[in-house]
C-alpha atoms as an extended CHARMM CRD file, in Angstrom:
* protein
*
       131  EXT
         1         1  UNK       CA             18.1180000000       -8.5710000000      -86.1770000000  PROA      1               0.0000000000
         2         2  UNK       CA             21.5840000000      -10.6390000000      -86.3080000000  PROA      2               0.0000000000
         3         3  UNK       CA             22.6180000000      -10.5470000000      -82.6640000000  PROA      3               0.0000000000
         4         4  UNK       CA             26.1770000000       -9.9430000000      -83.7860000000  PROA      4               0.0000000000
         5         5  UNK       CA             24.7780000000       -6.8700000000      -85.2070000000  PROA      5               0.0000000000
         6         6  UNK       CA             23.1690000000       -5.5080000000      -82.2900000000  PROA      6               0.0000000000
         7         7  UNK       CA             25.4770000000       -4.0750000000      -79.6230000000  PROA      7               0.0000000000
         8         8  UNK       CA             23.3210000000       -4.4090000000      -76.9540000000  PROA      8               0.0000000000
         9         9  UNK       CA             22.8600000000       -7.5240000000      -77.3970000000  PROA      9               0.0000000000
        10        10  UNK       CA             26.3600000000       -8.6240000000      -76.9810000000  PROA      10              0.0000000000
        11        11  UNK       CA             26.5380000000       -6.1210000000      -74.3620000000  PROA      11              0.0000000000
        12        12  UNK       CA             23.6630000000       -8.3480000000      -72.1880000000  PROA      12              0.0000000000
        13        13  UNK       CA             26.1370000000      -11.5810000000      -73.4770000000  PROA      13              0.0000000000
        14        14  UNK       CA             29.3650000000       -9.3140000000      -71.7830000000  PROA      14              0.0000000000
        15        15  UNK       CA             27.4350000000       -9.1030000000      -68.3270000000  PROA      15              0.0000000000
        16        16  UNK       CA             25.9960000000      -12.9690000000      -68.5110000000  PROA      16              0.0000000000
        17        17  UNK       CA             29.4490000000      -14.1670000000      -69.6540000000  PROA      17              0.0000000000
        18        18  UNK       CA             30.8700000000      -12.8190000000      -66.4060000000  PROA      18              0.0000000000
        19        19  UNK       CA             28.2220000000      -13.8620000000      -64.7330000000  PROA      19              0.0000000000
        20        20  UNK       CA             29.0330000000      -17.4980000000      -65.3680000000  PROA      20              0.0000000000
        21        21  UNK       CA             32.7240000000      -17.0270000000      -66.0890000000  PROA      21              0.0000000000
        22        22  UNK       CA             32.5240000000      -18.3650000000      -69.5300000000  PROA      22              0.0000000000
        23        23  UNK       CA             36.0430000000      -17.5990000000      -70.8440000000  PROA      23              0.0000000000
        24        24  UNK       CA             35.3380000000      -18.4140000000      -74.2490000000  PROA      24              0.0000000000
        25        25  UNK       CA             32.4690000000      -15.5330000000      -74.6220000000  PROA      25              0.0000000000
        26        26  UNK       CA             34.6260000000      -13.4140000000      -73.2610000000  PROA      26              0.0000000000
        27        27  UNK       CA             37.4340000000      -14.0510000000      -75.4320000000  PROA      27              0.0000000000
        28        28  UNK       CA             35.2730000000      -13.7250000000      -78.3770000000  PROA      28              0.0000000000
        29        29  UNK       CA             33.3900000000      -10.2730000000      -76.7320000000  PROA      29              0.0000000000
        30        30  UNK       CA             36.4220000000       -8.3150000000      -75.7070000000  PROA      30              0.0000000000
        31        31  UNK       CA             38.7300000000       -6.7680000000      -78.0410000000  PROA      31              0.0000000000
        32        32  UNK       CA             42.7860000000       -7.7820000000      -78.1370000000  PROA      32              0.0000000000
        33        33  UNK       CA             43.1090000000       -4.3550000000      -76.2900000000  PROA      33              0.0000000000
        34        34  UNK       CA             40.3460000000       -3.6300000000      -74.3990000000  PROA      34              0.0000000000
        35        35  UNK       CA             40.5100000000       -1.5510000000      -71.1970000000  PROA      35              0.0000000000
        36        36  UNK       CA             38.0230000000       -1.5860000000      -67.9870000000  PROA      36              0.0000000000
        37        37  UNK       CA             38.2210000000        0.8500000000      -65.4860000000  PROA      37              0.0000000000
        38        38  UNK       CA             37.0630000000       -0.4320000000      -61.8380000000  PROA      38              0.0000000000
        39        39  UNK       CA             33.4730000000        0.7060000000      -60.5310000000  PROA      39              0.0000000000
        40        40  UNK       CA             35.1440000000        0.0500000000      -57.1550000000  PROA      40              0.0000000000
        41        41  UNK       CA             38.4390000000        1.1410000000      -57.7840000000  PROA      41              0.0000000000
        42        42  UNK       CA             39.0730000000        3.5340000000      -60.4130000000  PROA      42              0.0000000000
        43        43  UNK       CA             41.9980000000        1.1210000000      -61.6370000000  PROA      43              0.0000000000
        44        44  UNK       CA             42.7490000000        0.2510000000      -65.1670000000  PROA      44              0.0000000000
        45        45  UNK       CA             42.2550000000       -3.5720000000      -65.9010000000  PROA      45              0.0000000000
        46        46  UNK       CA             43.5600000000       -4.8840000000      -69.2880000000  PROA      46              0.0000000000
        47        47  UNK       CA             41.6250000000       -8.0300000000      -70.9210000000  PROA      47              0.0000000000
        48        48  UNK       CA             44.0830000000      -10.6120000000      -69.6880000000  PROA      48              0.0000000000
        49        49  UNK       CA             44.3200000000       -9.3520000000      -66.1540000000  PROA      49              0.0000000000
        50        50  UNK       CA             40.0500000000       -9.4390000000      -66.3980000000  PROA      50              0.0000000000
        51        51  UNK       CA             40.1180000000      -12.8170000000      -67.8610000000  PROA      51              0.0000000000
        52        52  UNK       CA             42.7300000000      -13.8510000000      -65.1170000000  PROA      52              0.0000000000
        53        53  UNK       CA             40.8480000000      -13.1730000000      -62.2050000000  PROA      53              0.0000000000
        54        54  UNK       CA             37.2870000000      -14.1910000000      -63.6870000000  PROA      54              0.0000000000
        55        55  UNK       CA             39.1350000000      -17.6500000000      -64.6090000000  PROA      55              0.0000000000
        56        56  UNK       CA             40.7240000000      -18.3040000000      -61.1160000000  PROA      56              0.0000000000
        57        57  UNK       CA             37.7610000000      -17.3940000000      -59.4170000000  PROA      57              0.0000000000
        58        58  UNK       CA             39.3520000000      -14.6900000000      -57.5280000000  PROA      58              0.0000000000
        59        59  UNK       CA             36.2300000000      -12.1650000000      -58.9250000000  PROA      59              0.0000000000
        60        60  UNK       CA             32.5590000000      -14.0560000000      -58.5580000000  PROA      60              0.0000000000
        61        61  UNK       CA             29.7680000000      -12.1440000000      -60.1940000000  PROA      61              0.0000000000
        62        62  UNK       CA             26.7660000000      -13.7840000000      -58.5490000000  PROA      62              0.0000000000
        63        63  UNK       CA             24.1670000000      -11.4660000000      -60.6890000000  PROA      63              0.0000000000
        64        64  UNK       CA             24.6250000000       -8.2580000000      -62.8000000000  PROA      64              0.0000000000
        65        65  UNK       CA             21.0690000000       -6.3410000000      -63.4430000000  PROA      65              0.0000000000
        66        66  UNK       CA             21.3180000000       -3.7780000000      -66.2110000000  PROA      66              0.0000000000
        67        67  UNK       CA             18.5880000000       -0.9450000000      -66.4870000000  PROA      67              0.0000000000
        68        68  UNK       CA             18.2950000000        1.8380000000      -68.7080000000  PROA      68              0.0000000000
        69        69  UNK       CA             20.9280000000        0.5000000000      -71.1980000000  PROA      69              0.0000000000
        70        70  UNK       CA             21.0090000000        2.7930000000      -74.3610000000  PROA      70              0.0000000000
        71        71  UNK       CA             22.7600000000        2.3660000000      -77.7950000000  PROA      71              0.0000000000
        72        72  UNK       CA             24.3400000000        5.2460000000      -79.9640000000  PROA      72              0.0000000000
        73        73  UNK       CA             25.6790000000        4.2380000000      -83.1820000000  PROA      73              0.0000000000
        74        74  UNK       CA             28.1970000000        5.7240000000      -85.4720000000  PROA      74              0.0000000000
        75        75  UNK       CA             29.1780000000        3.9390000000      -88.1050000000  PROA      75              0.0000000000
        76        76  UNK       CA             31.7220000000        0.9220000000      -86.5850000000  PROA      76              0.0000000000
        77        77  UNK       CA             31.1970000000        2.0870000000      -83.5520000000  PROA      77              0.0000000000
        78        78  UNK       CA             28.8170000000        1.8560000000      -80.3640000000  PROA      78              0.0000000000
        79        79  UNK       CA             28.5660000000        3.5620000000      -77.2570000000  PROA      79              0.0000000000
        80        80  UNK       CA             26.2060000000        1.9230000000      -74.5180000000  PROA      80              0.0000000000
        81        81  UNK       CA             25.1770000000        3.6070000000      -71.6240000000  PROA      81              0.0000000000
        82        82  UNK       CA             23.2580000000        2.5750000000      -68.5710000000  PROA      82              0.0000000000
        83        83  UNK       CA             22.4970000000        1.3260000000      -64.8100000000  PROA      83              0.0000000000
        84        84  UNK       CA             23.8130000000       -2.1040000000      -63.1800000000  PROA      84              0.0000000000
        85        85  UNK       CA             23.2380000000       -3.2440000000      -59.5280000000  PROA      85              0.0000000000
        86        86  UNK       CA             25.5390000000       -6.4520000000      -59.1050000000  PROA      86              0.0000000000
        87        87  UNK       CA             26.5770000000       -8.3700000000      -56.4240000000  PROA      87              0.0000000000
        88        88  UNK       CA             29.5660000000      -11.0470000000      -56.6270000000  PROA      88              0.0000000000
        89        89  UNK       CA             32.2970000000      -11.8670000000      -54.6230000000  PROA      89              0.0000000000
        90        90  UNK       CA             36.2920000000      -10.4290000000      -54.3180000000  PROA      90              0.0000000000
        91        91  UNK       CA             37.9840000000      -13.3550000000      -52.7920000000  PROA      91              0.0000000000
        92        92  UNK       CA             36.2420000000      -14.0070000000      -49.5120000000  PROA      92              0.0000000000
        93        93  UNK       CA             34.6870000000      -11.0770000000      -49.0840000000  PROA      93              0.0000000000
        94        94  UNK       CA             30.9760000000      -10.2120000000      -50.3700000000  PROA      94              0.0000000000
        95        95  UNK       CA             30.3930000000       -6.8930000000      -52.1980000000  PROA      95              0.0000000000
        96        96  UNK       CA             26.9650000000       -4.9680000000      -53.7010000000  PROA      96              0.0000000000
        97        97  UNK       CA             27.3490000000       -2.1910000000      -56.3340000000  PROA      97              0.0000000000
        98        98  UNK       CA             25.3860000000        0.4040000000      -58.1500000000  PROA      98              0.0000000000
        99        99  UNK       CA             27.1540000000        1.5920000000      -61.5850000000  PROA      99              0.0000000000
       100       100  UNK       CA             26.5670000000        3.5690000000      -64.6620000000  PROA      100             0.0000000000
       101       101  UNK       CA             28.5780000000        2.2260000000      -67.0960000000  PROA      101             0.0000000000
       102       102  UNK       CA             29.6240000000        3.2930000000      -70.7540000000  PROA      102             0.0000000000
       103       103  UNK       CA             31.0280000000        0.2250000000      -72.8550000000  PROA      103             0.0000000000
       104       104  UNK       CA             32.6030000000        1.0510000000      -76.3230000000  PROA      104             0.0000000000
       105       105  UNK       CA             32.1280000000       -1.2760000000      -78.8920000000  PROA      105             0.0000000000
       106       106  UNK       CA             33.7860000000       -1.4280000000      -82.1510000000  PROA      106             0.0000000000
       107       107  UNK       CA             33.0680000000       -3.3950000000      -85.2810000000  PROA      107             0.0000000000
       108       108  UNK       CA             35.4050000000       -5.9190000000      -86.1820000000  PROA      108             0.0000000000
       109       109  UNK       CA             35.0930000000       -8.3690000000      -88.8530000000  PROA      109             0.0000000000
       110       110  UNK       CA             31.6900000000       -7.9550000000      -88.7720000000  PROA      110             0.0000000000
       111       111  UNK       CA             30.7890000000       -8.2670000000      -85.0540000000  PROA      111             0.0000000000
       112       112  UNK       CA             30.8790000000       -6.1560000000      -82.3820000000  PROA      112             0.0000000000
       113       113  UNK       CA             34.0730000000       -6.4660000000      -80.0290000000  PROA      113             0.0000000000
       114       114  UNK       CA             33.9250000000       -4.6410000000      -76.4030000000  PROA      114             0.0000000000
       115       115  UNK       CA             37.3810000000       -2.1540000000      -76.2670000000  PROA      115             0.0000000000
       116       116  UNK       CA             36.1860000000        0.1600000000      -73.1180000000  PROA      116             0.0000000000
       117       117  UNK       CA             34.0050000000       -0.3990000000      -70.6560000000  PROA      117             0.0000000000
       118       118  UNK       CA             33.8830000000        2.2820000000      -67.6530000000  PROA      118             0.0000000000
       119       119  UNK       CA             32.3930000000        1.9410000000      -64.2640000000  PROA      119             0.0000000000
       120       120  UNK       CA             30.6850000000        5.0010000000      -61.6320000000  PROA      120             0.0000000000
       121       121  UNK       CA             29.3640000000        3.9540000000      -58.9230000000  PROA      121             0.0000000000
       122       122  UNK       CA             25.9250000000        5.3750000000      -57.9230000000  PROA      122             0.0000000000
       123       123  UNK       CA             26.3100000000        6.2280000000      -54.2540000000  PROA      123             0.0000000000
       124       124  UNK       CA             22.6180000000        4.5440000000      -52.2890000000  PROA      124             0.0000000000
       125       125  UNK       CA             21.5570000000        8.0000000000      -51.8360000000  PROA      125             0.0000000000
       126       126  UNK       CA             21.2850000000        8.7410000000      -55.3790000000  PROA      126             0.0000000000
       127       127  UNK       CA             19.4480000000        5.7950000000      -55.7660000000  PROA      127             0.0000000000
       128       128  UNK       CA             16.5870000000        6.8700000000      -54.0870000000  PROA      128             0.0000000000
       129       129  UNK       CA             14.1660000000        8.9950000000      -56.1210000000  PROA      129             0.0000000000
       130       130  UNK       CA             14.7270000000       12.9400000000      -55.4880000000  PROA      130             0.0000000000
       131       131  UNK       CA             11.0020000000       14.4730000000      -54.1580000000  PROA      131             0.0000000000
């Protein structure tokens, strides 16, 4: 399959682009008016505010591991659900997450272009399996 056509496939390119803050695959991944809301925060980031702090260094994902990461299709659009543990840095100081995430994708001339992405973090206690 065309990876421009598969939408989890440019969601793996979304977590490896921040991974190595490659600005250009992010430009081309994220819609004009996409929205993330913080795993850590609950705050509303716009693309240029994401790109901002990725660029400057400010935010350093050191690695992002998905798990569990499901497509849903309708028509031009994709919803992608699933797990991440990451672990980066804010600044000076270190920081570990759990997440499920939902990213919205939408088709746009002919690829598919990130416009939400939404972050819960999994507390450690739900992490561990449930006897």
């Amino acid at each position: 399959m065309n990876a421009k056509l598969d939408p989890l496939v440019v969601d793996s390119l979304f977590f490896t682009s921040l991974i190595k803050a490659n600005l250009p695959a992010l430009d081309q991944v994220l819609a004009h008016d996409f929205i993330l809301i913080d795993v850590m925060s609950g705050s509303e980031v716009t693309r240029s505010s994401l790109l901002a702090v990725i660029g400057s260094g400010q935010v350093k994902f050191e690695s992002i591991e998905p798990a569990d990461n499901r497509v849903r299709l309708y028509k031009t659009t994709a919803v992608v659900t699933g797990r991440t543990r990451m672990k980066g840095r804010l600044g000076d100081a270190p920081f570990v997450a759990s997440s499920r995430y939902t990213h919205v994708f939408v088709m746009d001339k002919g690829e598919w272009r990130l416009v939400a992405a939404q972050g819960t973090q999994i507390s450690p206690r739900q992490e561990q399996p449930v006897i």
